[in-house]
PDB file of N, CA, C and O in Angstrom, chain B, residues numbered from 101:
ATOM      1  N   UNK B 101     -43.567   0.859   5.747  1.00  0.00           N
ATOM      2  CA  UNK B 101     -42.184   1.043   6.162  1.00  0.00           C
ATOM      3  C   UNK B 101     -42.138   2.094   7.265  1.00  0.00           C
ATOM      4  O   UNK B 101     -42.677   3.198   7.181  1.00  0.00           O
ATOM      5  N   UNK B 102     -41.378   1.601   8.401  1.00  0.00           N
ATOM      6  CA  UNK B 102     -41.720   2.922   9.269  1.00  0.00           C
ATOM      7  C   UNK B 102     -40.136   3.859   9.228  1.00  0.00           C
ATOM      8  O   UNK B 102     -39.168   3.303   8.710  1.00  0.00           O
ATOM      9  N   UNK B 103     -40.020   4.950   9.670  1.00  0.00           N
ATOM     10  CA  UNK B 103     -39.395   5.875   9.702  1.00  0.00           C
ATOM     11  C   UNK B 103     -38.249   5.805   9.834  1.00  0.00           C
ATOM     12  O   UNK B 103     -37.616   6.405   8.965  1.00  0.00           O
ATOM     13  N   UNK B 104     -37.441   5.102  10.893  1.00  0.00           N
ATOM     14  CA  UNK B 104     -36.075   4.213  10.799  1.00  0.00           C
ATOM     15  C   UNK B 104     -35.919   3.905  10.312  1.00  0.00           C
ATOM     16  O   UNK B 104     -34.796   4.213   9.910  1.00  0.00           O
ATOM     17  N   UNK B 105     -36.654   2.812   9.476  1.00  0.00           N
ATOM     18  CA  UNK B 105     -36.505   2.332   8.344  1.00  0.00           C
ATOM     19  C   UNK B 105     -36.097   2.343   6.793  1.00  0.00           C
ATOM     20  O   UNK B 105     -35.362   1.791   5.973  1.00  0.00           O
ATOM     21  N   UNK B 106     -36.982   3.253   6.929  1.00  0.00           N
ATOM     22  CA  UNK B 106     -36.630   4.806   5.418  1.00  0.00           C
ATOM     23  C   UNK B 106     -35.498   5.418   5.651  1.00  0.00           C
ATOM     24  O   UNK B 106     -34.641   5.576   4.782  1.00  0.00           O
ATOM     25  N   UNK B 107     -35.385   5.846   6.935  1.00  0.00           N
ATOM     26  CA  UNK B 107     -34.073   6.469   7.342  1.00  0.00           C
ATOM     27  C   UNK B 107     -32.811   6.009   6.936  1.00  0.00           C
ATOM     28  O   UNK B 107     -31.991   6.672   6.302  1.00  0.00           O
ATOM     29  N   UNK B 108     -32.651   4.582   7.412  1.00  0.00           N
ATOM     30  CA  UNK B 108     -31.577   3.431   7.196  1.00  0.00           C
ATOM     31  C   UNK B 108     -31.427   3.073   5.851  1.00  0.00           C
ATOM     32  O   UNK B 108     -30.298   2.784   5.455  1.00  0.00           O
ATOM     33  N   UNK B 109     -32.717   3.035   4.812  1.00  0.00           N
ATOM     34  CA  UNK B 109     -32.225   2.817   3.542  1.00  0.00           C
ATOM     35  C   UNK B 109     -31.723   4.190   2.845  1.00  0.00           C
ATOM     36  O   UNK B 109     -30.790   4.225   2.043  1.00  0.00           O
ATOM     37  N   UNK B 110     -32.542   5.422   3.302  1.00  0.00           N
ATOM     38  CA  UNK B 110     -31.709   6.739   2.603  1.00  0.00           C
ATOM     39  C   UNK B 110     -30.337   6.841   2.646  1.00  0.00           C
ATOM     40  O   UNK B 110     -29.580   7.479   1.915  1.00  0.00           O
ATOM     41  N   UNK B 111     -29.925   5.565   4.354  1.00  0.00           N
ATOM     42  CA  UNK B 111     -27.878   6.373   4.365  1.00  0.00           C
ATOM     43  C   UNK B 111     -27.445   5.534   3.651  1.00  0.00           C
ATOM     44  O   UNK B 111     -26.530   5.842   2.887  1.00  0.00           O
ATOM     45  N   UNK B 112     -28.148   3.721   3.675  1.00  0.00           N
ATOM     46  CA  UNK B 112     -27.517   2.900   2.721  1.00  0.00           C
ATOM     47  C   UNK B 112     -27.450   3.308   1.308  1.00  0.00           C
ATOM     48  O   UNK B 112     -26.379   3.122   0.731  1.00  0.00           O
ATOM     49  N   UNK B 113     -28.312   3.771   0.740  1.00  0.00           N
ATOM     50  CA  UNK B 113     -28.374   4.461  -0.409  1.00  0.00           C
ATOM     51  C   UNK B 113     -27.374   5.457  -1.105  1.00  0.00           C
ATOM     52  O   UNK B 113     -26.880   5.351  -2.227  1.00  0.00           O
ATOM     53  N   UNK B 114     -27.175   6.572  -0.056  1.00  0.00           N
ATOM     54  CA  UNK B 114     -26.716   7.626  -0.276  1.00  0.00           C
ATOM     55  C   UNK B 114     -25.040   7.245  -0.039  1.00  0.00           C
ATOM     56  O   UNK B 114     -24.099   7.984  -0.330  1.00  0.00           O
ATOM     57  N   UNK B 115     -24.966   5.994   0.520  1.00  0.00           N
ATOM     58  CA  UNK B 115     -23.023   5.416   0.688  1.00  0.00           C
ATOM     59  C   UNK B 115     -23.110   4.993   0.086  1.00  0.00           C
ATOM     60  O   UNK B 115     -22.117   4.267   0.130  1.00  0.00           O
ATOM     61  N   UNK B 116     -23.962   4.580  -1.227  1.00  0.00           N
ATOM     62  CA  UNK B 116     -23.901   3.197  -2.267  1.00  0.00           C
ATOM     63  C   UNK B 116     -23.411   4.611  -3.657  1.00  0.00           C
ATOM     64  O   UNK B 116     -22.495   4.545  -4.478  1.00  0.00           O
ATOM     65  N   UNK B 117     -24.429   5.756  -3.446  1.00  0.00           N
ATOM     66  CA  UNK B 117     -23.869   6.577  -4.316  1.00  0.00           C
ATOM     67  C   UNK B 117     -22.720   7.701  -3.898  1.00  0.00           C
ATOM     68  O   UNK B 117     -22.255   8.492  -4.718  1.00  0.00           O
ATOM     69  N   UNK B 118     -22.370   7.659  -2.640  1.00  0.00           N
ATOM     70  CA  UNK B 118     -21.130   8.348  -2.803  1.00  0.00           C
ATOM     71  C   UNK B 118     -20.106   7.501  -2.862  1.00  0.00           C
ATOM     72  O   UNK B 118     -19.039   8.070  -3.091  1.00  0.00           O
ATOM     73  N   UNK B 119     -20.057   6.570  -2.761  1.00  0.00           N
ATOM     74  CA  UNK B 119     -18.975   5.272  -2.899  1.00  0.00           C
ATOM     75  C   UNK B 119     -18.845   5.222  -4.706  1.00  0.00           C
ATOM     76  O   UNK B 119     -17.793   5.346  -5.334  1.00  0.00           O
ATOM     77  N   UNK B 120     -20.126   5.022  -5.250  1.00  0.00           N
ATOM     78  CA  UNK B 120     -19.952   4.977  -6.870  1.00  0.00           C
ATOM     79  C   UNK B 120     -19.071   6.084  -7.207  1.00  0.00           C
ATOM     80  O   UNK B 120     -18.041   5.844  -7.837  1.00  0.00           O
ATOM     81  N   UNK B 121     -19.504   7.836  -6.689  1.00  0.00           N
ATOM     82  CA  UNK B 121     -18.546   8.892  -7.409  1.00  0.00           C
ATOM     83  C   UNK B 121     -17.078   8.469  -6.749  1.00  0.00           C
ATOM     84  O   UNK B 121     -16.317   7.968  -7.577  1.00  0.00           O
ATOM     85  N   UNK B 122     -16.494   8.597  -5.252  1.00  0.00           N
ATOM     86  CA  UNK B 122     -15.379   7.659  -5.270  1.00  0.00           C
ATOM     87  C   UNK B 122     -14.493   7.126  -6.493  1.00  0.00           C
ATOM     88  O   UNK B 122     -13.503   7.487  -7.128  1.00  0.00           O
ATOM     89  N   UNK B 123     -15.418   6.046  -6.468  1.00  0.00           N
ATOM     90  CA  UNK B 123     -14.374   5.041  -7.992  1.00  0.00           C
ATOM     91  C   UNK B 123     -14.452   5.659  -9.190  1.00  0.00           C
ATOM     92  O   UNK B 123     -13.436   5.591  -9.882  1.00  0.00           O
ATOM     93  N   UNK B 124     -15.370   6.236  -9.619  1.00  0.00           N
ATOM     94  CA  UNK B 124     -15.134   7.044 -10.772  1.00  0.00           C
ATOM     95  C   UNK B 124     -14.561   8.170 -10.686  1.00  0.00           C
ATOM     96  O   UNK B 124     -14.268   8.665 -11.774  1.00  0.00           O
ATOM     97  N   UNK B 125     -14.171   9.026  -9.355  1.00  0.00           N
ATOM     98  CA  UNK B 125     -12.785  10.274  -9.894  1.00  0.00           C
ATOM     99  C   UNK B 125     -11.872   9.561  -9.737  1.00  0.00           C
ATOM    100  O   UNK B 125     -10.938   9.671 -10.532  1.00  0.00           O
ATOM    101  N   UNK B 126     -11.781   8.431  -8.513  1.00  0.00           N
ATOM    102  CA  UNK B 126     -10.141   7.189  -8.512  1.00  0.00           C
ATOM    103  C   UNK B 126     -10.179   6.886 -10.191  1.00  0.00           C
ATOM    104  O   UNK B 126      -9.261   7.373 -10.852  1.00  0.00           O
ATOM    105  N   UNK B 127     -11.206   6.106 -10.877  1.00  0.00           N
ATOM    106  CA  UNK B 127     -10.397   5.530 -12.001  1.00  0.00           C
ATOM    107  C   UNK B 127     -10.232   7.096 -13.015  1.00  0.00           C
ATOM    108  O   UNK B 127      -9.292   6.939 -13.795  1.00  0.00           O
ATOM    109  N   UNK B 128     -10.892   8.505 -13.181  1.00  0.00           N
ATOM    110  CA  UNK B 128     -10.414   8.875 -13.866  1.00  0.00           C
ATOM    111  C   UNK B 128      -9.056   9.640 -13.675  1.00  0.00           C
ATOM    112  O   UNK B 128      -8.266  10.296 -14.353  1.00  0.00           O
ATOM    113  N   UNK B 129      -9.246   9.108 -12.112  1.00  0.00           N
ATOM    114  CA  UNK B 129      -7.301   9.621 -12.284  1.00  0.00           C
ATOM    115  C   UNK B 129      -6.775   8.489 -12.541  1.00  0.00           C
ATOM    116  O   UNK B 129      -6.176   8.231 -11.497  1.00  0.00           O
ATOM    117  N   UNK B 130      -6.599   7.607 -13.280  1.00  0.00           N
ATOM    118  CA  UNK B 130      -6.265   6.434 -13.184  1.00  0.00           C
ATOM    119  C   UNK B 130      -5.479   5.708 -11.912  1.00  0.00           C
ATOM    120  O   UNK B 130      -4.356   5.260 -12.144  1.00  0.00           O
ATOM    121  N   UNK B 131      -5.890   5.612 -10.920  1.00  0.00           N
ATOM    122  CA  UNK B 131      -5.020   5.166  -9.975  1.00  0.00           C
ATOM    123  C   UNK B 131      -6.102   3.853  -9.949  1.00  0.00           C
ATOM    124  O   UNK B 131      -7.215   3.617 -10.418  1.00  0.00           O
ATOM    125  N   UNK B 132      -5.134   3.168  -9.148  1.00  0.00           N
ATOM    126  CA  UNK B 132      -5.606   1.824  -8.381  1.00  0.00           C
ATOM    127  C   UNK B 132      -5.971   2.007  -6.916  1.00  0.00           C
ATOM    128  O   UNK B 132      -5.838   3.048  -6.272  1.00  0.00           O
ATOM    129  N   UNK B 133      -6.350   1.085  -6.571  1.00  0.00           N
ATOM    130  CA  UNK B 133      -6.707   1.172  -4.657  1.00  0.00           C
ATOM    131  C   UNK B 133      -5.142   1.392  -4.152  1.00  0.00           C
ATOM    132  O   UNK B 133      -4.738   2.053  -3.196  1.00  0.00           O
ATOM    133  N   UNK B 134      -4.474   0.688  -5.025  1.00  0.00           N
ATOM    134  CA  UNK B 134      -3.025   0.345  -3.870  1.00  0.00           C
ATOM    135  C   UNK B 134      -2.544   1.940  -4.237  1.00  0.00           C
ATOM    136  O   UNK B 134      -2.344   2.784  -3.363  1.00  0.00           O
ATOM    137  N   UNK B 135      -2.440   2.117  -5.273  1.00  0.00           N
ATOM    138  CA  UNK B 135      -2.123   3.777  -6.303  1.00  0.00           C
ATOM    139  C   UNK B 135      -2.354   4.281  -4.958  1.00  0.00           C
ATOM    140  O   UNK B 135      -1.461   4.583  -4.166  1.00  0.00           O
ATOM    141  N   UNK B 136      -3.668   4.356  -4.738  1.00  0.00           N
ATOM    142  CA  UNK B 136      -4.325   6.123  -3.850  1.00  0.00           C
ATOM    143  C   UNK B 136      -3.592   5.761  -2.369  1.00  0.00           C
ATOM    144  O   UNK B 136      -2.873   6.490  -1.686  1.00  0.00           O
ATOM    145  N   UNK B 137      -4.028   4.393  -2.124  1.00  0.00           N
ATOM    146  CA  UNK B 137      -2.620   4.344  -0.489  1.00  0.00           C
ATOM    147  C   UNK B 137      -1.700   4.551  -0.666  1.00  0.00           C
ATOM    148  O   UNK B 137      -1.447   5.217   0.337  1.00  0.00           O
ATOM    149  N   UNK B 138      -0.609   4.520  -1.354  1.00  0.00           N
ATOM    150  CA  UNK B 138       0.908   4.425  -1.568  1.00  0.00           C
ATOM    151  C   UNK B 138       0.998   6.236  -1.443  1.00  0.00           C
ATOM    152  O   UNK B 138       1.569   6.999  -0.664  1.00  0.00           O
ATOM    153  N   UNK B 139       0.162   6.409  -2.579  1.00  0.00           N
ATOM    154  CA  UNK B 139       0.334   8.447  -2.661  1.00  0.00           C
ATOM    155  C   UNK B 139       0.217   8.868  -1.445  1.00  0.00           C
ATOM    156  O   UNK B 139       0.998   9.649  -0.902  1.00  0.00           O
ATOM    157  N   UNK B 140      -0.918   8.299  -0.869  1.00  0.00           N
ATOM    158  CA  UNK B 140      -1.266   9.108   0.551  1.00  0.00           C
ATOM    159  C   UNK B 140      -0.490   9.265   1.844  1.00  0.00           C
ATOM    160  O   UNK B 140      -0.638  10.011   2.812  1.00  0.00           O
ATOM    161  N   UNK B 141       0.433   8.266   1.525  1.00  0.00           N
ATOM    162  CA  UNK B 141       1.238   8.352   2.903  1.00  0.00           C
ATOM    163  C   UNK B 141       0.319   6.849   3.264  1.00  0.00           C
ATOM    164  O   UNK B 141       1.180   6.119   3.756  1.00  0.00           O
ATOM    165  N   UNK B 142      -0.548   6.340   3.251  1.00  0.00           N
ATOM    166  CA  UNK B 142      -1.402   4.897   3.870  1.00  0.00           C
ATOM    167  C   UNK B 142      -2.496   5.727   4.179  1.00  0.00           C
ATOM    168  O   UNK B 142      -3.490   5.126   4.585  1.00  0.00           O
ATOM    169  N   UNK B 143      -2.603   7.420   4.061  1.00  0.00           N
ATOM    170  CA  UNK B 143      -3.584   7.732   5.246  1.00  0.00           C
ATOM    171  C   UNK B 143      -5.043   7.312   4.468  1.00  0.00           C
ATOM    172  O   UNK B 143      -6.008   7.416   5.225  1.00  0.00           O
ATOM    173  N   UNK B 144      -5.357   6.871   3.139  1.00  0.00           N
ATOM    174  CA  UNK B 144      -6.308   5.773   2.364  1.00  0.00           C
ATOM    175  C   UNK B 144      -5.796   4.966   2.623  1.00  0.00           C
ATOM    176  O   UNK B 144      -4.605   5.267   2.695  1.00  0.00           O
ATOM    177  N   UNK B 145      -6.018   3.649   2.916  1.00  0.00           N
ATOM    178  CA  UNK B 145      -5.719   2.369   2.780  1.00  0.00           C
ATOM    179  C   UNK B 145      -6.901   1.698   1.722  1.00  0.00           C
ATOM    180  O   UNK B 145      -8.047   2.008   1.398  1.00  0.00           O
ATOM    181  N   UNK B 146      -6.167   0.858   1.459  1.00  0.00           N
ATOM    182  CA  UNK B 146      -6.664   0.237  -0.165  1.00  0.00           C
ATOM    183  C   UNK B 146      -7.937  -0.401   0.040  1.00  0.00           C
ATOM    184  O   UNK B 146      -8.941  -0.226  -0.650  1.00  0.00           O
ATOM    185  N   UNK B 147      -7.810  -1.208   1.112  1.00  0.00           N
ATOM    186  CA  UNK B 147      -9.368  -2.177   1.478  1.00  0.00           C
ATOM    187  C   UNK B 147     -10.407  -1.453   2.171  1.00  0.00           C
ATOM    188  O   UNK B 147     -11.593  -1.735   2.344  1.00  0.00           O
ATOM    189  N   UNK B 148      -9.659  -0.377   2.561  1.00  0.00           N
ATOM    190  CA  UNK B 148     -11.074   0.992   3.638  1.00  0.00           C
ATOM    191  C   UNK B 148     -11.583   1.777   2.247  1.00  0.00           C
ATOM    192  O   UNK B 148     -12.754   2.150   2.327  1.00  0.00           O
ATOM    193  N   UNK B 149     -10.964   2.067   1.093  1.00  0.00           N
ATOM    194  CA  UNK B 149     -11.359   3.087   0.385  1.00  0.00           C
ATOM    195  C   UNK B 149     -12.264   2.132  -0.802  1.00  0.00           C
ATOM    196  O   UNK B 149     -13.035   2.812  -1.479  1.00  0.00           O
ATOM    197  N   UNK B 150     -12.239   0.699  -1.097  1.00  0.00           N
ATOM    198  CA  UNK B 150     -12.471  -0.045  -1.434  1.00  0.00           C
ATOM    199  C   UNK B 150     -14.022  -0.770  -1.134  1.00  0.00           C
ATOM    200  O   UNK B 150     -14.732  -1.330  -1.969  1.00  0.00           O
ATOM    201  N   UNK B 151     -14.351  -0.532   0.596  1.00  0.00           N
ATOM    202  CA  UNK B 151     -15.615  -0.476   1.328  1.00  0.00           C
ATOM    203  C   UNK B 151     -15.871   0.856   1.231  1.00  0.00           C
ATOM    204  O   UNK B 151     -16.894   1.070   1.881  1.00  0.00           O
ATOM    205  N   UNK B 152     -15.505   1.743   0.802  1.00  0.00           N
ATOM    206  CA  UNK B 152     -16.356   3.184   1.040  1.00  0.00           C
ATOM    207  C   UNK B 152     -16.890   2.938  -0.792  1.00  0.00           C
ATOM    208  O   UNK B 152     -18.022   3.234  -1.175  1.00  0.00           O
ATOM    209  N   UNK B 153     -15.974   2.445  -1.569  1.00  0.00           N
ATOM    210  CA  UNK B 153     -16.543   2.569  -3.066  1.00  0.00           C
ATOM    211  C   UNK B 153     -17.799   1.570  -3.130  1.00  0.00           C
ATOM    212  O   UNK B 153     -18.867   1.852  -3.673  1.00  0.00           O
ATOM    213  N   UNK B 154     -17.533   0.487  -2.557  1.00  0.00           N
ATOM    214  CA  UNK B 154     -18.558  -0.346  -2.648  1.00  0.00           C
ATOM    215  C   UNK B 154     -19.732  -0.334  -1.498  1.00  0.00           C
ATOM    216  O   UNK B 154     -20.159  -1.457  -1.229  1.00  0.00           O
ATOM    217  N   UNK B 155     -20.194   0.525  -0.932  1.00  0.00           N
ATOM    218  CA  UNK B 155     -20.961   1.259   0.069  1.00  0.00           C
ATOM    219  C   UNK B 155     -21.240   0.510   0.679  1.00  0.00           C
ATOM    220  O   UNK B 155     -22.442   0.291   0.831  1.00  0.00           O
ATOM    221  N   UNK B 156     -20.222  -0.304   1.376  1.00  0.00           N
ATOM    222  CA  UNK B 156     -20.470  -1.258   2.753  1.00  0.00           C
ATOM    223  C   UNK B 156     -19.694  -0.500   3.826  1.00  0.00           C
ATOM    224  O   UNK B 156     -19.726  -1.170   4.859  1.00  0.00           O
ATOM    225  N   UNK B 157     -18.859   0.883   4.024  1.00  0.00           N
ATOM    226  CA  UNK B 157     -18.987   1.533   4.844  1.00  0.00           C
ATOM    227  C   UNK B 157     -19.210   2.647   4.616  1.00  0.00           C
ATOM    228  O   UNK B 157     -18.939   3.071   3.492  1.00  0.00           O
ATOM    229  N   UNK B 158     -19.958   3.779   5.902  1.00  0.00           N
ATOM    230  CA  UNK B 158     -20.009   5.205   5.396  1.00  0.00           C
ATOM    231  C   UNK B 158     -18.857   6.104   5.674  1.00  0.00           C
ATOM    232  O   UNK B 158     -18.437   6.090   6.831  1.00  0.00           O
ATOM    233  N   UNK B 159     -18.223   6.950   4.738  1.00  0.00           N
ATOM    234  CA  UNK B 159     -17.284   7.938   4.770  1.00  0.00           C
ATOM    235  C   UNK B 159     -17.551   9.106   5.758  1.00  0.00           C
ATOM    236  O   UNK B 159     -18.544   9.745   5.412  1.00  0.00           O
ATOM    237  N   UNK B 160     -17.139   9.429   6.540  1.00  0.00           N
ATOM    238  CA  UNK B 160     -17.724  10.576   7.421  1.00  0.00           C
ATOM    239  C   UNK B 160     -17.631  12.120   6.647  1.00  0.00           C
ATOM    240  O   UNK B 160     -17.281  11.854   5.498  1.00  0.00           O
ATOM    241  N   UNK B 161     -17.766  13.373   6.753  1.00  0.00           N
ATOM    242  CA  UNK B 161     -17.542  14.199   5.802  1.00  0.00           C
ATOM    243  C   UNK B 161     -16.295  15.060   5.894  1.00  0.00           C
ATOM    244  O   UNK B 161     -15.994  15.929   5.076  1.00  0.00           O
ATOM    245  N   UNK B 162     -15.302  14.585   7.443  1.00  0.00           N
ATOM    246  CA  UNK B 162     -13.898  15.533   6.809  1.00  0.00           C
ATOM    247  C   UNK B 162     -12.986  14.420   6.178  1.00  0.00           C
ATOM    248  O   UNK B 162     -12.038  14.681   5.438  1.00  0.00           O
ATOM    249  N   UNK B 163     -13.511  12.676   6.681  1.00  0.00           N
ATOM    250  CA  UNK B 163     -12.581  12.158   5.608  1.00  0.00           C
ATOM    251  C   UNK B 163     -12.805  12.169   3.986  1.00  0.00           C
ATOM    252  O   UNK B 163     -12.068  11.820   3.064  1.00  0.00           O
ATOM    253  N   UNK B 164     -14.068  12.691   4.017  1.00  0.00           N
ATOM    254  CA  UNK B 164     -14.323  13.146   2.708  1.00  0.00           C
ATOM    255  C   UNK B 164     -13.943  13.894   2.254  1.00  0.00           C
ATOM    256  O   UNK B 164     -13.850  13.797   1.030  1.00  0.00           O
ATOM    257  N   UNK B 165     -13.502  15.053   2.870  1.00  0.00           N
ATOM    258  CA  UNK B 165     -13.054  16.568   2.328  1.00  0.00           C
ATOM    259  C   UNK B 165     -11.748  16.257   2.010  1.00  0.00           C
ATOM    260  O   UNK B 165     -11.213  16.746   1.015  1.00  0.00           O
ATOM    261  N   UNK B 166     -11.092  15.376   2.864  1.00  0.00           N
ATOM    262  CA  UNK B 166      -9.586  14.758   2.576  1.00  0.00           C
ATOM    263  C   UNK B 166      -9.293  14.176   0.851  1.00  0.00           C
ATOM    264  O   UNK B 166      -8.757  14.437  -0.226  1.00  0.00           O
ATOM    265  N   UNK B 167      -9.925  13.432   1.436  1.00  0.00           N
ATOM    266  CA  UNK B 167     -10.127  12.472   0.040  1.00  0.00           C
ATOM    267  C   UNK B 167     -10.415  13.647  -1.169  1.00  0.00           C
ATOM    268  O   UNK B 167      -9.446  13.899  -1.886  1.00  0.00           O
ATOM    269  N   UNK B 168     -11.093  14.036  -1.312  1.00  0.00           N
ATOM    270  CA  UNK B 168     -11.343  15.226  -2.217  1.00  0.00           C
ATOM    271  C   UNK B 168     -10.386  15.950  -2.483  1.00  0.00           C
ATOM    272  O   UNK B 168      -9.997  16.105  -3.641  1.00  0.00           O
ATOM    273  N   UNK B 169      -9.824  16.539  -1.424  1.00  0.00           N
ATOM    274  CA  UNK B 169      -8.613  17.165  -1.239  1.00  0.00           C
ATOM    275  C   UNK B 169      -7.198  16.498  -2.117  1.00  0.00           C
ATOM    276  O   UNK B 169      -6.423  17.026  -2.915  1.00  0.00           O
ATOM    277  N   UNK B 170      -7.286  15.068  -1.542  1.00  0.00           N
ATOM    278  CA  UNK B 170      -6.135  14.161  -1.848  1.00  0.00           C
ATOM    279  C   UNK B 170      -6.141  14.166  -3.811  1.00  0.00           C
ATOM    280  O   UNK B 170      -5.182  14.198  -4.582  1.00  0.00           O
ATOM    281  N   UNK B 171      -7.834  14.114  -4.136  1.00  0.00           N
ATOM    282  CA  UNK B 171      -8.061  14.076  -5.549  1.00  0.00           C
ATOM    283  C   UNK B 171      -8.148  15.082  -6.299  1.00  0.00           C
ATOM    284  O   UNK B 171      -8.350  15.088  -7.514  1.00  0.00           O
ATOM    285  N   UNK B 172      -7.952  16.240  -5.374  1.00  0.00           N
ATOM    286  CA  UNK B 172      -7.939  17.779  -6.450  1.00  0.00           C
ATOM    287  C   UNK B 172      -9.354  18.193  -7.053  1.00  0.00           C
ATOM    288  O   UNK B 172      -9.332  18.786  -8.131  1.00  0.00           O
ATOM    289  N   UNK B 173     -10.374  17.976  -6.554  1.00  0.00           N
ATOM    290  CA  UNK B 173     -11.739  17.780  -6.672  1.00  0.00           C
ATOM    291  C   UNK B 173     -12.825  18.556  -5.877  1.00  0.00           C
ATOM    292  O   UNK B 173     -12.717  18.641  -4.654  1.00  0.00           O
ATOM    293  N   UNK B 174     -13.620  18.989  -6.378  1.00  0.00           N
ATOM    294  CA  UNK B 174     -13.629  19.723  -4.486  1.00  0.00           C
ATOM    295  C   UNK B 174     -15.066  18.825  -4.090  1.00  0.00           C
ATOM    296  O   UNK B 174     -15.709  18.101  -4.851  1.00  0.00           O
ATOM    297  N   UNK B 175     -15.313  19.107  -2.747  1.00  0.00           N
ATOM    298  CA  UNK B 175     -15.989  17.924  -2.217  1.00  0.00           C
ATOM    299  C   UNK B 175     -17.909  17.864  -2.757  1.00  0.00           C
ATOM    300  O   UNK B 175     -18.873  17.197  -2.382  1.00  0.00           O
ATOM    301  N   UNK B 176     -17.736  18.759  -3.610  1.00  0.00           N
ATOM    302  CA  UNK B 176     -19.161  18.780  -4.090  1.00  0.00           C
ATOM    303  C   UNK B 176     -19.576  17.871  -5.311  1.00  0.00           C
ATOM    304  O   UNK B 176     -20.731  17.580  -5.621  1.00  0.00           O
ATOM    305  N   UNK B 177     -18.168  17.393  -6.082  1.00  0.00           N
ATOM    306  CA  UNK B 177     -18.181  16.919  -7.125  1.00  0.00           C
ATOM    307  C   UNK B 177     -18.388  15.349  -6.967  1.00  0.00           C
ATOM    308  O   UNK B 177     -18.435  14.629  -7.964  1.00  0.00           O
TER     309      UNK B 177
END
């Protein structure tokens, strides 16, 4: 495997597990996808936060801090 390579599966990886914590502080606040857009003002939208849980896109880290923010969580958790 060469180095890009490894590279590319560490970020796929690492969005597959920050996408998993995602849905698990969403469901233990019990909200829904539509729940966390509606609260936010839209600034989550349901189908973007939906690809960040299911790690088909990567979250950058101040929309992360948001999101964290939005969940009362702090961004380490």
């Amino acid at each position: 495997m060469r180095i890009d390579d490894e590279d590319q599966a560490f970020k796929e990886l690492y969005g597959r597990k920050v996408g998993e914590r995602i849905r698990v502080i969403r469901r233990q606040k019990r909200l829904s996808l539509q729940e966390v857009e509606a609260a936010s003002g839209q600034e989550f939208k349901a189908s973007v936060l939906g690809a960040y849980e299911r790690g088909e896109r990567a979250i950058s880290v101040p929309r992360l801090q948001r999101l964290a923010k939005f969940y009362r969580v702090p961004v380490d958790q």
